[in-house]
N, C-alpha and C positions, 0 to 999 in steps of 0.2 A: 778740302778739309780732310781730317784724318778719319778714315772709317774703324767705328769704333764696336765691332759686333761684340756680344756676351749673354750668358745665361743666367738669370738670377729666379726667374719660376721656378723652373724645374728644378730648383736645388732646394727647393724648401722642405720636398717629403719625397720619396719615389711614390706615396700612395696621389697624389696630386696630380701627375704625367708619367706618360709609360714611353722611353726609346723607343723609336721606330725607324724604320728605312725607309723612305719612300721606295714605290715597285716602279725601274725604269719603264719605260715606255716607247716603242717601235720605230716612228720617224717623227719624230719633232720636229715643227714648223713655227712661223713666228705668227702671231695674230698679232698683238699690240703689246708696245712697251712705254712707260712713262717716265719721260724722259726728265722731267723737272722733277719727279717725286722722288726720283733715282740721284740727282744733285742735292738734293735738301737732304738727303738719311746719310750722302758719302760713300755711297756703292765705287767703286770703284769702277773707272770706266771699260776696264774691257770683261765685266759684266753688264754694262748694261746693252745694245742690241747689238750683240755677237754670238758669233759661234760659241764661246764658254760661257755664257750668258745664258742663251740658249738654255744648252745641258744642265746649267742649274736650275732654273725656273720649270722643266720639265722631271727633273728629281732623278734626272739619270746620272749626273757626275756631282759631286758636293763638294767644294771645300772645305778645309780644317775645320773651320770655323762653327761652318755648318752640324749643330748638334740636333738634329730631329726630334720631337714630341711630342708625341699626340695626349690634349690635353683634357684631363675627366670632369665632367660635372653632373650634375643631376637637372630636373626641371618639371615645370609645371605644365605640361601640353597641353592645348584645350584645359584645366583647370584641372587633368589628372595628372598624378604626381607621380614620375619612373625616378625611382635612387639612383640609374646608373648610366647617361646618357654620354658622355664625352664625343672628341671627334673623330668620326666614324669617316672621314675620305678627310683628313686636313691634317696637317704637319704646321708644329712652331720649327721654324728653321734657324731662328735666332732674336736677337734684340737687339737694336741697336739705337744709338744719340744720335741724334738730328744735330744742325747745325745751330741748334738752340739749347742746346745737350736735354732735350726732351726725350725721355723712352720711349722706343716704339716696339711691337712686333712685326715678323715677316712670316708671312704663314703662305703654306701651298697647301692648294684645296683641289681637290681631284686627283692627289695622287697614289691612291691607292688603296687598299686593306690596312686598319689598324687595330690593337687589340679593342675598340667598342663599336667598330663595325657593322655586328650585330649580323652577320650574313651578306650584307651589302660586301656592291664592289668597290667599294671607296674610291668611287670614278666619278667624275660630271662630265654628262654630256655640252659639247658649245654652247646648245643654246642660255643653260643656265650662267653661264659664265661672260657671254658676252652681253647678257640683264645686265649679271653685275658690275662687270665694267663700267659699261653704261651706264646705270642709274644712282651707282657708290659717286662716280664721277661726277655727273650733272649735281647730284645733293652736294658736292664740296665748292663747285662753282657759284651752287644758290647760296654758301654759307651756312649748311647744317650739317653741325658734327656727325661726323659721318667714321668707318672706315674705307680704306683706297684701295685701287686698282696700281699694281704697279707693273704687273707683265700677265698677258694672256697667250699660252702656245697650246695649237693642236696637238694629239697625240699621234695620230698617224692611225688611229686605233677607232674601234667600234663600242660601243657601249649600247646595253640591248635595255631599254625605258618598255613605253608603249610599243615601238618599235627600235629598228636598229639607228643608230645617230653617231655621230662623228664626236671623237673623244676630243677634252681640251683640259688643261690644268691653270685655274687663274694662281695670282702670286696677291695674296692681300698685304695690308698694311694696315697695323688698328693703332691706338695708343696702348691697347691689351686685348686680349681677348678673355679678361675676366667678367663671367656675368653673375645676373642673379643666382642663375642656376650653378655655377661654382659655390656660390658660400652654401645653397642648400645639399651639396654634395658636402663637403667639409664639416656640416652639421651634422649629418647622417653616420659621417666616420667614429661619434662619440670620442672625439681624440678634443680634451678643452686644449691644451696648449697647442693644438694644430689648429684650435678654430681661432687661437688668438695670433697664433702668427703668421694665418693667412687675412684678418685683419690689421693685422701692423704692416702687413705687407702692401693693402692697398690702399692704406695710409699715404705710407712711403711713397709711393707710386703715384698715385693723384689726388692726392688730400693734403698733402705733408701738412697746410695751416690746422687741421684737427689737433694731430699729436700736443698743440699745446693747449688745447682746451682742457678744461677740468673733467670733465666727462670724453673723452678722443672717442669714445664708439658711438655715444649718441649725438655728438659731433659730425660721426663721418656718415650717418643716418643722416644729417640736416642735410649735408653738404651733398648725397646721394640723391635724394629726390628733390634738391631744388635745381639738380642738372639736368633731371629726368623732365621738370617740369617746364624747362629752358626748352630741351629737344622735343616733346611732344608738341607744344606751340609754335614749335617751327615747322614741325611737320600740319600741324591743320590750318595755319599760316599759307601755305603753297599746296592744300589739297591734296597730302602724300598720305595712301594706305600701306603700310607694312604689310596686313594681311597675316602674316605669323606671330605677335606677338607672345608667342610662350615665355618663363621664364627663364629658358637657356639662352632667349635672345634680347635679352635687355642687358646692357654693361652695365660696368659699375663705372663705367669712365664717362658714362651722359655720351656714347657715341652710336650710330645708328649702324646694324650690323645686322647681316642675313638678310637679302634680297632675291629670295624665290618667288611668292608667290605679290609679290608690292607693286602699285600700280600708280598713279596719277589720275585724280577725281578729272571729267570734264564737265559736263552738266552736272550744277551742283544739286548734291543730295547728300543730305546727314547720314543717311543709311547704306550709303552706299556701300557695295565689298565685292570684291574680285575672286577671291583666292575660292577654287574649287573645292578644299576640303572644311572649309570654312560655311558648313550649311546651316546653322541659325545665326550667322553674321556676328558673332564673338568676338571679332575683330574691325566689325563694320568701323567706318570714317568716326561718327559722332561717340562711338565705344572706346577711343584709344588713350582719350583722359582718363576714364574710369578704370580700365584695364590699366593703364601705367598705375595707378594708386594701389589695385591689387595686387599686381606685383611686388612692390615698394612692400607692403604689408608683409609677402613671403620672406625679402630680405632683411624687414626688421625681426622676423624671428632669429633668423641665426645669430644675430646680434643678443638677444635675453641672455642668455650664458654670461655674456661678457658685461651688458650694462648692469646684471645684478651683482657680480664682482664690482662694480664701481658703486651704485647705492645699498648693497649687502641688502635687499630689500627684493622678492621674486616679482611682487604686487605692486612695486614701486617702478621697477624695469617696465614691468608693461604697460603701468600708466604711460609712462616716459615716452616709450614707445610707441603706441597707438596714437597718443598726441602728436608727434612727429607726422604720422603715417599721414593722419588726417589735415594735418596742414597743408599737404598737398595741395587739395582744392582750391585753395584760396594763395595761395605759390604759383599754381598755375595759371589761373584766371586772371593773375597781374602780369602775368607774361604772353596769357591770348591775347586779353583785351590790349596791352602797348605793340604788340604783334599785326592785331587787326587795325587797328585806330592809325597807325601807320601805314598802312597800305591806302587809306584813303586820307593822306595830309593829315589828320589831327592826332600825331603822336605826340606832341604838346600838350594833349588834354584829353588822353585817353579815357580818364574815368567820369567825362564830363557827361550828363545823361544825352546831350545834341550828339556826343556823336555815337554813346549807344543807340543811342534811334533810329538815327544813320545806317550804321552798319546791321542791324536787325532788319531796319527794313528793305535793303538792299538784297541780302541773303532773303531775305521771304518774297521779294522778287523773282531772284533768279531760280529759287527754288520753284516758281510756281509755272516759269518760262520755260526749265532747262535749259540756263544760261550757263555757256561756258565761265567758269572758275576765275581761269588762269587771263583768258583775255576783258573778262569785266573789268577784273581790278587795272590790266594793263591800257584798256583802251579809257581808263578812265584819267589815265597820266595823258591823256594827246590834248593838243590845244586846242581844238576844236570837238564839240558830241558828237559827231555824228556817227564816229562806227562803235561808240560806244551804246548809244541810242539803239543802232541797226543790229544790236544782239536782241533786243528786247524785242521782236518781230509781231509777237501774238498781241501785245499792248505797252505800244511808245507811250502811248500818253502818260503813262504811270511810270513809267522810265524819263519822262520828260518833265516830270514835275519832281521827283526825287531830284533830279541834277539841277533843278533850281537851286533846291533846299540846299544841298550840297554848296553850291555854289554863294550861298547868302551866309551857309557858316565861315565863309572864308574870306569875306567882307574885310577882313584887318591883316589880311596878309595878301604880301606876293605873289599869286597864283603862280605862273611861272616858274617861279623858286619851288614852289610846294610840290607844282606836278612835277619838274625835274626830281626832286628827293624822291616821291611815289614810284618815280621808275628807275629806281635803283632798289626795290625792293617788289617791286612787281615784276614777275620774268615777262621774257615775252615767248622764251622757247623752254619747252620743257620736254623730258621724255615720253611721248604720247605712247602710249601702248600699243597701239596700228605700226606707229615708225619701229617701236624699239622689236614687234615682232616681223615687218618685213626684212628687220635686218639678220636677227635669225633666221628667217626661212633662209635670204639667199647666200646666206654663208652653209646653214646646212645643207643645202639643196643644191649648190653648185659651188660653193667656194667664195663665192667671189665676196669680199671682205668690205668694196668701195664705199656698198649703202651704209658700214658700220663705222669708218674713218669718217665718210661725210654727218652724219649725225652727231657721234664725238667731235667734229669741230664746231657743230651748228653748238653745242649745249655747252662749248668752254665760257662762251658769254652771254648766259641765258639773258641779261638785261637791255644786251642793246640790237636792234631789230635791223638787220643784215641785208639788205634786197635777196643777196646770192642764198641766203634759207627764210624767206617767206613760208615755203611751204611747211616747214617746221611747227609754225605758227596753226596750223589749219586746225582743229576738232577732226576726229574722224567723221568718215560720211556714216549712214544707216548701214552700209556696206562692207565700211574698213574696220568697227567697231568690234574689241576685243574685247569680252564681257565676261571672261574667265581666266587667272592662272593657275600655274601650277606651281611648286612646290619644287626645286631644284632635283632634288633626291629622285 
């Protein structure tokens, strides 16, 4: 296919992105490259894992094409508001049409100082990068919009964190990297025809059915958070914590993006949370619906401007809007509950009360067990209980009487057929936070890359259960158990 790179962001304001260089870097090496993601965008082949490949993905040599930008926005952090956050280690390197003429971005992230830097070296160290690899990856194999991984290279270089750590530059791929926190930057410019042609722009871009609606901005409000409400159910679907949920990290494309401090629930627990800077749980597991809403709320403001241009009315915009905002709740709870009601066979009749009872009392099971997550729902696809039973250790019996009930709601159907459908939506391998950080340690620690290729091939087919990565499957022990991240930066 013809590769078709182009810039259409950056052209909108220079107040929007600012040119940049990326800063080369010392001896580039290859960590990973993605080789079928590299065929669907139409890279050309002797960029993808070559010597000038290489040099691009590291930010030392660029072709024509390559116009660098690092991109502004503002955001919500913990629930305080900075005007002027942009990216401070990442580069838009271009845009380009997929083999679907779909737009995409290519951004390099760790490659250097940019003007919002902010002091930082606008570097990542490995370990942050080969998370994202990692975990951007497996979320696209589970089917949740995600951004990609399409090349990870060392830098040859040291980067000084807690300690000193071995430098790498990943290569993303989003469908944008416009987030909330872009339109509340674009709001702050007090520029009205900047704030409406950075909305016609993400119209154009991932909305286009808005533009003919009668209202397009409280249109592209509906169509905003019923995607938000789509990706948040997927992620408490498969027990995924982001962990950062700021407003600079929610799209406006419904894609899940920024994996610092994200983790994977094992013993279920609504409250669960990972992320080290995250100390009253703002971002815990059971918080990420409400959190998506309030976000959703920041970016129906910078819309007011524009929907009162449409109903000539300030009072009537925000009704409009608040009502939108608040729809959420009930947008997203039709998309858990057919989310959950699916993972155990009755996505035919999600909203039926048998099988909310079901899955409540399942979940207040295993919550009271600390029953793994990821293998209940899995072990509960096999044809036989028993290692589904054998999570429930502290009391079968009440594991044994649910999976009657279970069993008696599905009196009218094909079992077989049902539990086959369940485990194409129940993984069996996920990125466990034990696996995904002894693969950091032993690439920071010695190099050696093996444990992070073997992992990356266990999680291309998180549904079907592989003898050669059993181990994949395991819970960490009391011992292996990672109970804190960190935060890329």
């Amino acid at each position: 296919m013809l590769f078709q790179p182009e810039q259409t962001y950056p052209k909108l304001s220079p107040l929007l992105a600012s040119s940049c260089t990326p800063t080369p870097v010392a001896e580039p090496q290859w960590i990973a490259f993605n080789q079928a993601l590299a065929s669907s965008l139409g890279i050309p082949a002797k960029l993808h894992n070559t010597e000038q490949g290489l040099l691009l993905y590291a930010g030392n040599q660029l072709p024509e094409w390559a116009q660098p930008h690092a991109l502004a926005y503002a955001g919500h952090q913990f629930a305080n508001f900075v005007p002027q956050l942009g990216d401070g280690r990442a580069l838009l390197l271009t845009e380009v049409l997929d083999n679907n003429q779909q737009r995409f971005d290519i951004q390099l992230k760790g490659a250097g100082r940019t003007p919002y830097s902010r002091g930082g070296d606008g570097r990542s160290a490995i370990g942050p990068v080969l998370r994202e690899y990692i975990v951007s990856e497996a979320m696209h194999a589970l089917n949740i919009p995600t951004t990609r991984a399409l090349a990870a290279v060392a830098t040859g270089e040291v980067v000084q964190r807690e300690s000193a750590q071995p430098g790498a530059i990943l290569t993303r791929v989003a469908s944008s990297h416009l987030r909330v926190g872009t339109a509340q930057y674009v709001l702050g410019l007090k520029r009205y025809d900047l704030l409406k042609q950075f909305a016609d722009y993400v119209i154009q871009r991932h909305y286009p059915s808005a533009a003919e609606a009668a209202s397009p901005y409280l249109e592209l409000l509906n169509q905003v958070i019923d995607k938000q409400a789509q990706l948040i159910a997927k992620w408490m679907s498969v027990g995924f914590i982001h962990g950062v949920m700021n407003t600079d990290n929610m799209t406006l494309s419904g894609e899940t993006i920024d994996y610092g401090p994200c983790a994977f629930m094992e013993a279920y627990n609504p409250a669960q949370k990972f992320s080290y800077i995250d100390r009253r749980g703002r971002y815990a597991y059971q918080n990420q619906p409400p959190i998506a809403m309030w976000n959703l709320a920041r970016y129906a403001e910078t819309l007011l401007p524009l929907l009162t241009e449409t109903d000539n009315d300030t009072e009537q915009a925000i009704q409009v809007a608040t009502a939108a905002v608040e729809g959420f709740e009930s947008i997203y709870h039709g998309y858990y509950e057919q989310a959950m009601a699916t993972k155990i066979g009755h996505g035919h009749k999600a909203s039926e009360p048998v099988t909310q009872q079901l899955l409540e009392r399942l979940l207040h099971l295993m919550q009271q067990q600390q029953v793994d997550f990821t293998l209940a729902f899995r072990y509960l696809g096999d044809t036989d209980s028993s290692r589904f039973i054998e999570l429930f250790s502290q009391d079968k019996t009440s594991a044994k009487n649910w999976y009657q009930d279970w069993l008696a709601s599905h009196n009218d159907s094909k079992l077989t057929v049902v539990k086959q459908a369940m485990n194409q939506v129940n993984p069996a391998v996920i990125p466990r936070n034990h696996r995904v950080e002894e693969v950091i340690q032993a690439a920071q620690n010695t190099g050696d890359l093996r444990p992070f290729n073997r992992l990356l091939q266990a999680l291309q087919q998180p549904f079907q259960e592989r003898p050669e990565f059993t181990e994949f499957m395991r819970p960490a022990k009391p011992s292996e158990q990672v109970t804190t991240t960190f935060c890329g930066t």
